[in-house]
C-alpha positions in Angstrom: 0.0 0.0 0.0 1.3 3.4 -0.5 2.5 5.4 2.2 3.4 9.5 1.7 5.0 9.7 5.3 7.4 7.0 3.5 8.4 9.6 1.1 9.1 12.5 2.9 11.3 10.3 5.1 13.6 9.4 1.6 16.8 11.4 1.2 15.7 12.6 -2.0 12.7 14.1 -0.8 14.6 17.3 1.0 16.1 19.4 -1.4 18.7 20.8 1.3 20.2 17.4 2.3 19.8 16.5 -1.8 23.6 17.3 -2.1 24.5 15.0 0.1 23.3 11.9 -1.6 25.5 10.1 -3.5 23.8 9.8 -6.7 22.6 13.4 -6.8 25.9 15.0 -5.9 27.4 13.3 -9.0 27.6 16.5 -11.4 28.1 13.4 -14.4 24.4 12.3 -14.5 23.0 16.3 -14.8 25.9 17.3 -17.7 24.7 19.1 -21.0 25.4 17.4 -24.4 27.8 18.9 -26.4 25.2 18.5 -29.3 23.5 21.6 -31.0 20.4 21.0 -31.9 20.2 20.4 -35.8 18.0 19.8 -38.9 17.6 16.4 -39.9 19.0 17.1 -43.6 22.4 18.7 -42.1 22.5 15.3 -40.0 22.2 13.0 -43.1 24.8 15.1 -45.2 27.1 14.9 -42.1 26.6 11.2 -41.7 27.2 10.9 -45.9 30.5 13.0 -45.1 32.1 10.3 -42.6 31.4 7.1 -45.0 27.5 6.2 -44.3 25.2 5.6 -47.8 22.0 5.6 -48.5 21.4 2.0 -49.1 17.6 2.4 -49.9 14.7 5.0 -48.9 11.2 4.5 -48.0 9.6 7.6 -47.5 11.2 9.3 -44.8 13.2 6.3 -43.9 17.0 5.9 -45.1 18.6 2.5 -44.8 22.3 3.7 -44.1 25.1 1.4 -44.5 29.4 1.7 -43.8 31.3 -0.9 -43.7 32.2 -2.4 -40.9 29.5 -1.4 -39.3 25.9 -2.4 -38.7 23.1 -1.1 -40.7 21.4 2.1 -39.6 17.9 3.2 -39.9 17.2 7.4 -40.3 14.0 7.8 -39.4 13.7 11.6 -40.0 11.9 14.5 -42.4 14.6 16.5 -43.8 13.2 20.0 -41.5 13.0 18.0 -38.8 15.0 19.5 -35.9 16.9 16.5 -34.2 17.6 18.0 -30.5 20.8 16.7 -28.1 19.5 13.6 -27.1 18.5 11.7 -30.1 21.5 12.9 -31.9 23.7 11.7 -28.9 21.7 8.0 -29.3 22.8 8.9 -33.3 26.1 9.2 -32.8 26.4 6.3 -30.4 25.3 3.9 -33.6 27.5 5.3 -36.3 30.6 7.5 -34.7 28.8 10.8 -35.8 30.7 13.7 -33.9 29.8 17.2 -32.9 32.3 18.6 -35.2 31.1 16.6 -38.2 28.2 18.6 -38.3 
């Protein structure tokens, strides 16, 4: 059963004794991306710069392949804006890098 006194009693619940917890005082789990947001279209032309090729298209969906690596799927609309995250999770799956774009 759920209990609220149980909460207030958790060390997270207290934002002054926040900094103090181990997890929370970690500055590495709150850091910015170095990622700009971009256009989707600037992504693709970067990703054709380092090696990746369109290996077939289905509408908005681009079948990328390098060698040596595993396929890749790009999902996007050319004007769509691709924020920090997603083209952190990007980069992760082909070696894109900030200064590629």
């Amino acid at each position: 059963m759920w209990n609220a006194s149980r909460l207030m009693s958790s060390p997270i619940a207290s934002p002054t004794e926040s900094s103090h917890h181990p997890l929370l005082a970690s500055r590495s789990l709150f850091q910015m991306s170095n990622w700009p947001a971009s256009k989707a279209k600037r992504v693709l032309a970067a990703l054709e710069k380092i090696g990746w090729q369109i290996k077939r298209q289905r509408g908005s969906h681009r079948f990328l392949t390098r060698p040596e690596w595993p396929a890749y799927e790009f999902t996007f609309h050319d004007h769509d804006e691709i924020g920090p995250r997603m083209l952190a999770r990007i980069a992760k799956r082909t070696g894109l890098r900030p200064e590629d774009l």
